[in-house]
N, C-alpha and C positions, 0 to 999 in steps of 0.2 A: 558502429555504436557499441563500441566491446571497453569493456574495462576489466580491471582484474580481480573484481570481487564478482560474487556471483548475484545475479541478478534475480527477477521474481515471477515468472511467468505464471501464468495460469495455468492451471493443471486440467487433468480430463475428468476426475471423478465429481465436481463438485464445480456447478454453475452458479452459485449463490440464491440464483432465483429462479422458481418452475417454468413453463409451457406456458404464456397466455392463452387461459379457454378462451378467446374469444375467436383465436383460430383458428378453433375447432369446431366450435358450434354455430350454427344458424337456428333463425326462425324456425320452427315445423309449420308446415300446411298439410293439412287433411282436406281431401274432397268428402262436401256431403250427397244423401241420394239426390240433392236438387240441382246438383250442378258446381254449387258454390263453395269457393277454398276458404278455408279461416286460418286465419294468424294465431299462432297458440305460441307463448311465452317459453322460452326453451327453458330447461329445469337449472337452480340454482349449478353454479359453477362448484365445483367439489372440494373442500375445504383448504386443500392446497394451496389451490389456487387462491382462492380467497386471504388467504395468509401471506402472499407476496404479492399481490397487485394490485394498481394503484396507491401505492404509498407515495406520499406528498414528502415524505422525510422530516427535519428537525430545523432549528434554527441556528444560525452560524454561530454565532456565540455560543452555545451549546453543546456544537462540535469542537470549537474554538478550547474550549476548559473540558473538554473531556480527550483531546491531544496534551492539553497544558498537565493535567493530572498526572497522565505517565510521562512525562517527562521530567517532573519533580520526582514518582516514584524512583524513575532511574538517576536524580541525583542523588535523594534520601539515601537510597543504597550504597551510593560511593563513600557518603559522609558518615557509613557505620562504619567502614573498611574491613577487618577480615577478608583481605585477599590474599588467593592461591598463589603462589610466585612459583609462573610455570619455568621450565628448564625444558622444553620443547617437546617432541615427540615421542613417545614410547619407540628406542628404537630395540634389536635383536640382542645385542648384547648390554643392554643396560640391567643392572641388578637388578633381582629382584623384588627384595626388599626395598630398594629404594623406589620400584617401581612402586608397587603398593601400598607405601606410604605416600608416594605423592600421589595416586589415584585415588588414597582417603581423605586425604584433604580439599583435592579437587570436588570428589562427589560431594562434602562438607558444603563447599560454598556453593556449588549450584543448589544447595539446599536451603543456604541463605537467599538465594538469589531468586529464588523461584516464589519464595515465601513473599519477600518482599516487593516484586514486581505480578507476577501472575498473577498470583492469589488475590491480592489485593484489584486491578486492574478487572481482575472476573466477576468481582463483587458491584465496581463500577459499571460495568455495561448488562448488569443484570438487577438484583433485589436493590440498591443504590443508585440508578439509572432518576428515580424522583428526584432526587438529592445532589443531582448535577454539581450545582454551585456551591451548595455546602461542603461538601469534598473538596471540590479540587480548590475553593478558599483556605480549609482546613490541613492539606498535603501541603498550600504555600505556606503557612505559619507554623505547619510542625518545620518542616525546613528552615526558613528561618530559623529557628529556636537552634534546632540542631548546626546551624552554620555561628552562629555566633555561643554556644557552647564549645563548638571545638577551636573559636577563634583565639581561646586563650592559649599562650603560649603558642602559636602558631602565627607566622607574618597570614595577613587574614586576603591579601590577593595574590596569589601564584604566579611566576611570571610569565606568561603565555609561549609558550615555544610550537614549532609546528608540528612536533608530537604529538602536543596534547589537542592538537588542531583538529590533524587525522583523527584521535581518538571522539572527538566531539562529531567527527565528520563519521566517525563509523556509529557512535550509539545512535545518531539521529536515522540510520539509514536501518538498523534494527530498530528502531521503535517503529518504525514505517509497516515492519516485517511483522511484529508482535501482535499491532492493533490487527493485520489481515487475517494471519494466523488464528488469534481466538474471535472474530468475527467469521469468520468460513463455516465454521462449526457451532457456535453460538447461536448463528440467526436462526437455523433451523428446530429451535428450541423456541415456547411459548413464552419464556422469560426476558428473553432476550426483546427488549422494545420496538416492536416497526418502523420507529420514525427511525432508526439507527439501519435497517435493510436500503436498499437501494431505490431512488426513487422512481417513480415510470416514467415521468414525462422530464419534469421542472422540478428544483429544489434539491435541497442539500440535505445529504445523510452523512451519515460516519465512513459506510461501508462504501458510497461513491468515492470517496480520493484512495482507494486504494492502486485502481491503474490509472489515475495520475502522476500518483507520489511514487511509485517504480517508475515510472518512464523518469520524471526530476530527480529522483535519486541517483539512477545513474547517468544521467547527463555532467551532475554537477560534479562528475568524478571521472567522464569516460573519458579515452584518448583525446577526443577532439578538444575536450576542455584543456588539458596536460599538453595541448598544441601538437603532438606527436601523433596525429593521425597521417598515414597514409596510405589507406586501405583503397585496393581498386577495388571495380564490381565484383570481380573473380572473387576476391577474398571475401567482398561479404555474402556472398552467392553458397562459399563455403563456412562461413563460421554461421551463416541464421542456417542452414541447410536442419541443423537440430533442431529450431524450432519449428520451423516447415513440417517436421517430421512428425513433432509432439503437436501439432496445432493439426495433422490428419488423425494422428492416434487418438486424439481425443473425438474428433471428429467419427469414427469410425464407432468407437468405444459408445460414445454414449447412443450410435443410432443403432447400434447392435443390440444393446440391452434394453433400448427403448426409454433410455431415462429421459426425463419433461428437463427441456432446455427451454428458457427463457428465451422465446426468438425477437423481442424487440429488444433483446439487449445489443447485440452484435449483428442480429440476423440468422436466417436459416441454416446455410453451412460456417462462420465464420466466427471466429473465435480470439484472444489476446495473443494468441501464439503470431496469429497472420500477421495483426497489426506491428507487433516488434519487428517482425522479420521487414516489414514492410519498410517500415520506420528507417531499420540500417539499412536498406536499401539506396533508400531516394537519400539518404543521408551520405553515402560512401561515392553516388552519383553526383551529387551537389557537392561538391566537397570544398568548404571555403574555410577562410579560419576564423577562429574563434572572435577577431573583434567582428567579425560581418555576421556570426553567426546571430549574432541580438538583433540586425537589421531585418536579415532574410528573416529568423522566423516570425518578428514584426511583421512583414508584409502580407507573410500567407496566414498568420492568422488574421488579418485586418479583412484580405481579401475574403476568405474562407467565412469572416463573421456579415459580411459585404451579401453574399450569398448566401446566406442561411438567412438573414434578415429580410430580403424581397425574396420567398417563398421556397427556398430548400430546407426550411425547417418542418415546414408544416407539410411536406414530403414525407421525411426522413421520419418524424414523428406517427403520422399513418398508417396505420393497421392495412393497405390498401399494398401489396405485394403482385407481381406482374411474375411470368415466368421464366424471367430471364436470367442469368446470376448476378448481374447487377443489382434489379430490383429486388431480389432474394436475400442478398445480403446488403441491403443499403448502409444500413447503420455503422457497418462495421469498415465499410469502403471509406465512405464520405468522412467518419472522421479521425483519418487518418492524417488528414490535413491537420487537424489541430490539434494531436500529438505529436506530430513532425516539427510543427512551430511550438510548441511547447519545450520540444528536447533541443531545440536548436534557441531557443532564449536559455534552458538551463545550461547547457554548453558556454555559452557568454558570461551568465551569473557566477559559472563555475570556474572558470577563466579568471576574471578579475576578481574574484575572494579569495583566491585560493594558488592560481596557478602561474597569474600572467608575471612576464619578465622584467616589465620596466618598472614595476612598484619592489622597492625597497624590501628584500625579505625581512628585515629585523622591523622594520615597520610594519609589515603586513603579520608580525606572528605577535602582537601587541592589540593593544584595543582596537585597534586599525580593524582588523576584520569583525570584531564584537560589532561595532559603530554602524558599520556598514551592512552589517545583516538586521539589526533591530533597524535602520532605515530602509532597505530594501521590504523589509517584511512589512511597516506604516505603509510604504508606496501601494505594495500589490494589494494593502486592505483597503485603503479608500477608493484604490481602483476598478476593487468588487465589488463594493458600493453602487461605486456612479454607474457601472456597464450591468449591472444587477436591476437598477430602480429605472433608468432612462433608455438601456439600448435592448436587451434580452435578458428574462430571467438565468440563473444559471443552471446548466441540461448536462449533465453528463453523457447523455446517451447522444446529444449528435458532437459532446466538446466541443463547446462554444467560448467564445472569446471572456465571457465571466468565470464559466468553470476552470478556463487556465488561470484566469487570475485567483481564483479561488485555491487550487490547488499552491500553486509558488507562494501565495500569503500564509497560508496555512504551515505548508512545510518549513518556510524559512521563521517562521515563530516557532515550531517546536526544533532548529539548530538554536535560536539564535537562544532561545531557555536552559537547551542544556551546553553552549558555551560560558555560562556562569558559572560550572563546574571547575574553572579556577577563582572563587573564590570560596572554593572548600578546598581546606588544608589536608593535604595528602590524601586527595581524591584518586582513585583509578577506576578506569575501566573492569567492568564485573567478567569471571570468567563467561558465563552466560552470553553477556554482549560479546564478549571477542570469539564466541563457539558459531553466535548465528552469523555475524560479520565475516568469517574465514567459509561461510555454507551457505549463502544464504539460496542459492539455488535450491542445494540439498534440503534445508529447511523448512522451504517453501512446498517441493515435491512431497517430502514427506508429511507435512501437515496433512494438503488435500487427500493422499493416501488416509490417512489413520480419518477423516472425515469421511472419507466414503464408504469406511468399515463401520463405522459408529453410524449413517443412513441405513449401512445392506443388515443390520443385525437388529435393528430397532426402529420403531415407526416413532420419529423423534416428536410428533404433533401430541400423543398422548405419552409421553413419559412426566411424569412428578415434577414440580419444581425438584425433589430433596435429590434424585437420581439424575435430573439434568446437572444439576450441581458437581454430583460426586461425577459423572461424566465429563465435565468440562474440566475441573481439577486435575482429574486423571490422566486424561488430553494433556494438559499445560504441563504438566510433570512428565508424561513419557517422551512430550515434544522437546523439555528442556535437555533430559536425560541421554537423549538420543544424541540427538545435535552435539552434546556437549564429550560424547564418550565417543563423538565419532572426530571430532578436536581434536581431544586428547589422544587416540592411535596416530592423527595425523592425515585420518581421511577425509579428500577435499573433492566434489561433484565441482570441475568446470570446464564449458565448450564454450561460451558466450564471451 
């Protein structure tokens, strides 16, 4: 499961959601002098908790145009232009004058960039959050406006080449990175909406496709899709070995300082780190190609939805924990099946948009893949639908055969929005997006970092809206800054 861009694990400092108290507490009984015990109601759960559990989530459509939002912001951006025209890495002998002029132009535009995707983007999932629809109708119409402004004098459709393919294939895979990024940190703020936190049981939130849309990210771009996989066990035994490492570190980390981990998200000891490692595992063992991969993972999600439907959901689901490590970490074992089928149909989607051999390259770098993606993405929505209303609601937490299809509809709407990026006239890629796309590991590490500094220094439940604010802004900028300056030296996090 390796590809050459960096991928987005979950990190140690920051679980997105606490401790369920309900693990904690039982009934009290008291004996009286007569003999007899009474049931006495155990005291309210501590505000915490109360702030992350049981949330029901939002409605798909909801979710649907607040993906759709940023990803017009990140065309609106392209269609001011003002971009940096890099000459590559700061190297030892390059002047320095000319270093420092291209380092002030560089900082220039992520200053653009930041203004016009973050900022704004922050505003959305926060004091805007009511105004869902209004926005993201109002970001498609300023668009417009601005796309057929600059149509003058400019031929008004670009002719698709597979540069600008990759390029559409990397902003979608950083806006994937963006929405986690200032969701991680956001939620723990009173401004920030619930229904946008992650749900408990059933339903759809913002913050649920986050370990969906990593795992489909890089499927539709890993080796296996580019057909050039030939990893034995040996090799993936070695290349997940880091995450093995980081998924105890974190393990370790949060039970040392006693931080409240969400145990129905994954379970007791287990965490996103396992499930990847896991994933390239049985992935490097099964090792088939790419046309078989849409079948196989067909089957084991059908089977895997097969068995959660006659009564491993309502398992899985359970607050009811035995002492074993299975039972301990069910959540996080069991569905590992339906990210493995997940990555193994995005492997195949990615195959044939993008990779496979016997389709025409000058046909494929034309409307040919536009065509195909806003089709693929109708299929997997009515698909959500029907597996939504008739087979099981959709559950992130045991990833169920609707949540996969929920996640691939989702993701392939927000490429297939920003593949209309050619028909903005001398559109490019933002330095910003090419800073997280060349880090996205690094990116991702260093968010949950500067998230668990902004937990360990401030009890985020009573901060102001006006200081959560200037805290989130400030996050968004030292995260763009960083990323962006660690680009420009040339510095790149990857083992994955």
């Amino acid at each position: 499961m390796s590809t050459d861009n960096e991928e987005e694990p979950k990190v140690f400092f920051h679980d997105l959601q606490r401790q369920d108290w309900h693990h904690h507490h039982q009934r009290y009984t008291t004996t009286t002098t007569t003999g007899t015990t009474t049931n006495h109601t155990p005291p309210p759960p501590p505000p915490t908790t109360r702030f992350v559990s049981n949330l029901t989530g939002s409605s798909k459509l909801e979710i649907s145009l607040l993906l759709t939002a940023l990803s017009v912001l990140i065309l609106i951006r392209r269609s001011i232009g003002f971009n940096y025209v890099s000459t590559g890495p700061i190297k030892k002998n390059d002047n320095a004058a000319v270093c420092n002029k291209n380092l002030r132009a560089y900082i220039a535009e992520l200053v653009v960039d930041s203004t016009c995707i973050l900022v704004p983007y922050i505003l959305f999932l926060t004091v805007l959050a009511e105004w869902t629809y209004t926005t993201a109708i109002s970001m498609i119409l300023l668009l417009l406006f601005m796309m057929a402004v600059k149509r003058n004098g400019s031929s008004f459709l670009q002719e698709c080449n597979m540069d600008s393919i990759r390029a559409n294939i990397s902003s979608y895979r950083v806006s994937m990175m963006l929405v986690t990024c200032f969701c991680i940190l956001a939620v723990d703020f009173k401004i920030f909406p619930r229904r946008y936190a992650k749900t408990e049981t059933y339903g759809t939130s913002l913050m649920d496709l986050g370990v969906g849309s990593f795992v489909l990210a890089n499927s539709l771009v890993s080796r296996q899709a580019r057909g050039i996989s030939n990893m034995t066990l040996r090799n993936a035994l070695c290349s997940t070995s880091p995450l093995i490492f980081l998924g105890f570190a974190r393990l370790i980390s949060t039970t040392s300082v006693d931080y409240q981990v969400h145990v129905g998200e994954y379970g007791v000891h287990w965490n996103f780190f396992f499930t990847l490692a896991a994933v390239s595992i049985l992935t490097s063992i099964v090792n088939v190609s790419p046309n078989q991969c849409g079948i196989l993972g067909s089957f084991i999600l059908i089977g895997y939805q097969a068995f959660l439907s006659r009564g491993l959901n309502e398992y899985l689901l359970s607050e009811k924990r035995g002492t074993d490590v299975m039972s301990q970490n069910k959540e996080g074992i069991f569905s590992i099946f339906g990210y493995w089928g997940m990555y193994l149909v995005g492997v195949r989607i990615g195959s044939y948009l993008f990779f496979e051999n016997n389709v025409d390259t000058a046909s494929r770098t034309n409307k040919w893949t536009r065509t195909r993606v806003w089709s693929l993405c109708l299929f997997f929505w009515l698909t959500t639908l029907f597996l939504d209303l008739h087979i099981e609601r959709v559950s992130r937490r045991t990833c169920n055969l609707a949540y996969v299809s929920l996640v691939l509809a989702i993701n392939l709407q927000v490429l297939a929005i920003l593949m209309l990026s050619n028909y903005i006239p001398g559109g490019k890629i933002s330095a910003m997006e090419e800073a997280f796309n060349r880090n996205l590991l690094g990116s991702f590490l260093l968010a949950n970092i500067l998230t668990g500094l902004v937990n360990l220094s401030v009890d985020t439940l009573l901060v102001p809206p006006i200081y959560a604010f200037a805290i989130l802004f400030a996050y968004g900028f030292i995260l763009s800054f960083a990323v962006g300056s660690a680009d420009f030296l040339g510095i790149k996090l990857k083992f994955w």
